[in-house]
C-alpha positions as CSV (number, residue, x, y, z in Angstrom):
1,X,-62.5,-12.0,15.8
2,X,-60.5,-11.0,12.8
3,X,-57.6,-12.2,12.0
4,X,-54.4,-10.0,12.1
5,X,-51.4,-10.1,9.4
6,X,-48.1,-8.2,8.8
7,X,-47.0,-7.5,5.4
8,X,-43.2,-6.2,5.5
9,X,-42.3,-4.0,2.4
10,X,-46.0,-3.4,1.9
11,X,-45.7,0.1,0.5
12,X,-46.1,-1.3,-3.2
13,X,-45.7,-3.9,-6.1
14,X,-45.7,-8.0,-4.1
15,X,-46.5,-6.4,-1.1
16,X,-49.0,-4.1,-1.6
17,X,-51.0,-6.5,-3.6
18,X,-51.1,-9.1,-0.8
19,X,-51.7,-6.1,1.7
20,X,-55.0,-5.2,-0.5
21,X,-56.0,-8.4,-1.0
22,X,-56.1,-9.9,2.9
23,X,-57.7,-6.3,3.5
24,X,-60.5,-7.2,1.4
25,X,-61.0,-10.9,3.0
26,X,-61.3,-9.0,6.3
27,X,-58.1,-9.3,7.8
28,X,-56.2,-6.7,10.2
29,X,-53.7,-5.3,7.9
30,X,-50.1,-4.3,9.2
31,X,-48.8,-2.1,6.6
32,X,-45.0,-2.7,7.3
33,X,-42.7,0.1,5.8
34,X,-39.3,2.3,6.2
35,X,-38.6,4.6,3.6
36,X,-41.7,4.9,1.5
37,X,-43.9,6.8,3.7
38,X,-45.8,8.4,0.9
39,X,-46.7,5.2,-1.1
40,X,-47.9,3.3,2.2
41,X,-50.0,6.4,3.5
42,X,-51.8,6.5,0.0
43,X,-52.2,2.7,0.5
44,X,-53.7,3.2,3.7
45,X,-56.2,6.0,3.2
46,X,-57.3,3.9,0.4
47,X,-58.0,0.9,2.0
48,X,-59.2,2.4,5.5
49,X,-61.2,4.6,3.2
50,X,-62.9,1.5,2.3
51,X,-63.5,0.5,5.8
52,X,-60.7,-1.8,6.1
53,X,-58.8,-2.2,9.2
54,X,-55.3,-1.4,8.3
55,X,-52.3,-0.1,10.3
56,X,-48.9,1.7,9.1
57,X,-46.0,0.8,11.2
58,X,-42.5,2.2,9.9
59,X,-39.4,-0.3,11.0
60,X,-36.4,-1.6,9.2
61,X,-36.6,-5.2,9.2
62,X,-32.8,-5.3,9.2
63,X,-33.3,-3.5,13.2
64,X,-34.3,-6.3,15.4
65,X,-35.0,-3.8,18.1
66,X,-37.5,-2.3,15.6
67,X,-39.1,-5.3,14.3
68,X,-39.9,-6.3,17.9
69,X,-41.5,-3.3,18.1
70,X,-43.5,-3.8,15.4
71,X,-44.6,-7.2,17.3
72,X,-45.6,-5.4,20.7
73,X,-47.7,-3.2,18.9
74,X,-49.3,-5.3,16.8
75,X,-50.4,-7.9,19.7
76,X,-51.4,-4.6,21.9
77,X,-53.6,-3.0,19.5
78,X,-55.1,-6.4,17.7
79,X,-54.3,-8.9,20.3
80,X,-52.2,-12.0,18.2
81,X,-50.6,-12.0,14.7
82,X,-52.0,-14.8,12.7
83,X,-49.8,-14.3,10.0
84,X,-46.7,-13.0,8.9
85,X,-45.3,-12.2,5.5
86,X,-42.3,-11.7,5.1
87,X,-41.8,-9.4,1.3
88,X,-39.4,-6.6,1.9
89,X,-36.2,-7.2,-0.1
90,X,-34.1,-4.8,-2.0
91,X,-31.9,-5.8,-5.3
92,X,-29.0,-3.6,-7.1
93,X,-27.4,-5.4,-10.2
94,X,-23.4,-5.3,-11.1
95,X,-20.5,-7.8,-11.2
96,X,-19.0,-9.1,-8.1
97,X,-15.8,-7.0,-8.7
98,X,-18.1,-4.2,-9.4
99,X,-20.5,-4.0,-6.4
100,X,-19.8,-1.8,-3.3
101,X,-19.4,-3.7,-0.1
102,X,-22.0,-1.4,1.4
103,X,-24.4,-2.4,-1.1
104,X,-24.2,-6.0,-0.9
105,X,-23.6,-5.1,3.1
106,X,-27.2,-3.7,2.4
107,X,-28.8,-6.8,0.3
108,X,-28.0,-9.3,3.2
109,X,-28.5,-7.0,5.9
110,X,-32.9,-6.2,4.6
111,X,-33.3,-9.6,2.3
112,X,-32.1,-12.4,4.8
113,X,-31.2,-11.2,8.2
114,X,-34.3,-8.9,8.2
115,X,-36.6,-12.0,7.5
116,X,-34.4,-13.4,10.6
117,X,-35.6,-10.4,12.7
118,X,-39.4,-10.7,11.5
119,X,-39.7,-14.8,12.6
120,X,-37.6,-13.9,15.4
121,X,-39.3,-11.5,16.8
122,X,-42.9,-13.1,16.2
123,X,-41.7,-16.8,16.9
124,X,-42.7,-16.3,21.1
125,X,-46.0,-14.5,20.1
126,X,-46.9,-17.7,17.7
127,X,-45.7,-20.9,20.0
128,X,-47.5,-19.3,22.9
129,X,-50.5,-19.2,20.5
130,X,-50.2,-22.5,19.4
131,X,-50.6,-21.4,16.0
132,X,-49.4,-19.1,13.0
133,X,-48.3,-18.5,9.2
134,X,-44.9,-17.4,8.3
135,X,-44.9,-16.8,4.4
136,X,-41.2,-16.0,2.9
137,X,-41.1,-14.1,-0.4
138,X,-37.4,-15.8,-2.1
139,X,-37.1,-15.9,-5.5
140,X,-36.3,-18.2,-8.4
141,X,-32.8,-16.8,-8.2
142,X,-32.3,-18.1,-5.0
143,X,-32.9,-21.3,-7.0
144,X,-31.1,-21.1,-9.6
145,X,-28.6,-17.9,-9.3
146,X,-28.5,-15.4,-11.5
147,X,-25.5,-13.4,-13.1
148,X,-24.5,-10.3,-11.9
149,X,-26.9,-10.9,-8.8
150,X,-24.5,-12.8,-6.7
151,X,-25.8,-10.7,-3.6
152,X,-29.2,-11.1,-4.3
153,X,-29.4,-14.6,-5.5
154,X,-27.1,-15.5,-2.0
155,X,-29.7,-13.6,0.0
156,X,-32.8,-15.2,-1.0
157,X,-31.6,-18.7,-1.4
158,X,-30.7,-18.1,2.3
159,X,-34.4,-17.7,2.8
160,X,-35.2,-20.6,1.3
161,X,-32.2,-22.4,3.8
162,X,-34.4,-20.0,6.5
163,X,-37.7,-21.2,5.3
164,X,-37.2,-25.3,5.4
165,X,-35.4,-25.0,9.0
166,X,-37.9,-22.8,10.9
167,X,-40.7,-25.0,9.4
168,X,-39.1,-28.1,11.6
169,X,-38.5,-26.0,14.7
170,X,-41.6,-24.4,14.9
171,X,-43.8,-27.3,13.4
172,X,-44.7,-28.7,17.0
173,X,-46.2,-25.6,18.0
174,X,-48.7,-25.9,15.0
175,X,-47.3,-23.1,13.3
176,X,-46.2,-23.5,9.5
177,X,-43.2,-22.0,7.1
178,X,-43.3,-21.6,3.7
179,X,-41.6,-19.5,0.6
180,X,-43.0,-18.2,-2.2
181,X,-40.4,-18.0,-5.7
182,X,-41.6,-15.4,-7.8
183,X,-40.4,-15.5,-11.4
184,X,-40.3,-12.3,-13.2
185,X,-43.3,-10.6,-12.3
186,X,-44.1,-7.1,-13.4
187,X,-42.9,-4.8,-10.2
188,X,-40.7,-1.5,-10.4
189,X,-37.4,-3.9,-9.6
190,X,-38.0,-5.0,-12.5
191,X,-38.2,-1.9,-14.6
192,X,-34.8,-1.7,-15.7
193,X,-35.2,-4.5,-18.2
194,X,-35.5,-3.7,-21.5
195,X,-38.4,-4.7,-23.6
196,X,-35.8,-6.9,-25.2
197,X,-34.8,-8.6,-22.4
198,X,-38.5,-9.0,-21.0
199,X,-38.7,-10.6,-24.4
200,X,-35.8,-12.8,-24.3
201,X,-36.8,-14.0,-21.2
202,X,-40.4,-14.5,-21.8
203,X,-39.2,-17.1,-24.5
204,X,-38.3,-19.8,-21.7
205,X,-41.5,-19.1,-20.0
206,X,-43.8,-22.0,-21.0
207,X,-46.7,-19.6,-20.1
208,X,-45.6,-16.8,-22.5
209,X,-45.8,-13.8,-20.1
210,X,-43.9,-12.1,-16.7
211,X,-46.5,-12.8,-14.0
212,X,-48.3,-9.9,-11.8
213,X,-48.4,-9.0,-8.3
214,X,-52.1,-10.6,-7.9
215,X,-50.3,-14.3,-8.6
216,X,-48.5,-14.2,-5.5
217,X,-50.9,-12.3,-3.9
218,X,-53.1,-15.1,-4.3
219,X,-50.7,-17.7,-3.5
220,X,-50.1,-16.1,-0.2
221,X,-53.6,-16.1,0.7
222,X,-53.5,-19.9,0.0
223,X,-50.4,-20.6,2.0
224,X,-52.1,-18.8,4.9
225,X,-55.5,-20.5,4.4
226,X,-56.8,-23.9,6.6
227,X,-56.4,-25.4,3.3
228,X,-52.7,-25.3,3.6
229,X,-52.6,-26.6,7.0
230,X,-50.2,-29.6,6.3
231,X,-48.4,-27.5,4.3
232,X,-45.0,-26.2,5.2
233,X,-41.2,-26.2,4.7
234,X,-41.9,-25.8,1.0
235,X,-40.8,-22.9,-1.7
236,X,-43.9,-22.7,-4.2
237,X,-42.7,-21.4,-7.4
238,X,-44.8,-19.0,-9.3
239,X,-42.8,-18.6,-12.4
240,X,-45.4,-19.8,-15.4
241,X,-43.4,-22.9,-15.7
242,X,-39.8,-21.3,-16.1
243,X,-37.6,-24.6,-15.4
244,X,-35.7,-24.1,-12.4
């Protein structure tokens, strides 16, 4: 029997990587999305096109009545969720003074409280199996902060808090809990950087380059393998080296 995963924010860059990826190992793909219904239903035709098993579901992570949904569904139409990936996040750059309350109102509410919602909501369906993956995607500014992403960098370091406390709770139950820390990987939140500033910080990257959506792709698939079994509480940085 396959395996089942959900991927939330899967509509493109991180998560439609990791979305394409599990596909093609054979897994039974939960194409979590809210807004970008075109993106994820090209995404879908593709891989279903393929003969993948793959299955839209539109919720706001930052609804916990619609992320329980997505749950019930999930278990009705696949019969367990194996794993759980937790990638939506949104990010809007601007000094403290500068940003609107309902944008950083926003930042919280999808980066940290809907990743709440999504192990929330899962957590009975994986201690009654005895097992499960939870796989957070933080951020090396929730490591290290970054200026003029005070929002941001509070959010996803909350994960990380998120991440290392859920791994004790839910550890008897033989379920794990880890993070992923991207550095600066080539997505479209990323594409308001100038080549200058790509440049710039490419210099501190001991690997000399951003990284791509495949690396944490493939670090997911890792984190949710047997191989990681005694793995979890842990934020693996994938950042090329960048000292954080």
């Amino acid at each position: 029997m396959s395996k089942t995963i959900i991927v939330t924010g899967a509509s493109k860059g991180i998560g439609a990587a990791i979305a394409i990826l599990f596909a093609g190992k054979g897994y039974n793909v939960v194409l979590n999305f809210n807004r970008s219904y075109q993106s994820v239903k090209l995404l879908s035709s593709s891989l279903s096109g393929q003969g993948f098993s793959v299955f839209p579901f539109k919720a706001d992570v930052s609804n916990k009545l619609e992320t329980d949904l997505m749950i019930k569904e999930t278990v009705q139409k696949f019969g367990s969720v194996d794993i759980l990936i937790n990638n939506a996040g949104i990010s809007l750059s601007a000094p403290i003074n500068d940003m609107d309350i309902h944008d950083s109102d926003r930042i919280f509410d999808v980066n940290l409280k809907g990743v709440y919602n999504c192990c929330k909501s899962v957590a009975d369906t994986m201690i009654h199996q005895k097992s499960g993956r939870i796989i957070n995607i933080t951020s090396m500014w929730g490591q290290v902060g970054a200026s003029c992403e005070v929002a941001y960098s509070a959010s996803k370091a909350g994960v990380i808090g998120l991440t290392k406390a859920l791994a004790k709770e839910l550890a008897p139950s033989g379920i794990t809990v880890n993070a992923i820390a991207p550095g600066l990987i080539d997505t479209s939140m990323n594409s308001n950087l100038t080549v200058e500033e790509i440049k710039d910080f490419v210099s501190d990257v001991p690997l000399g380059c951003i990284g791509t959506v495949d690396d944490i792709a493939a670090a997911a698939f890792f984190l949710a393998s047997d191989d990681a079994g005694y793995i979890t509480g842990q934020v693996l940085g994938v950042n090329g080296g960048y000292v954080v």
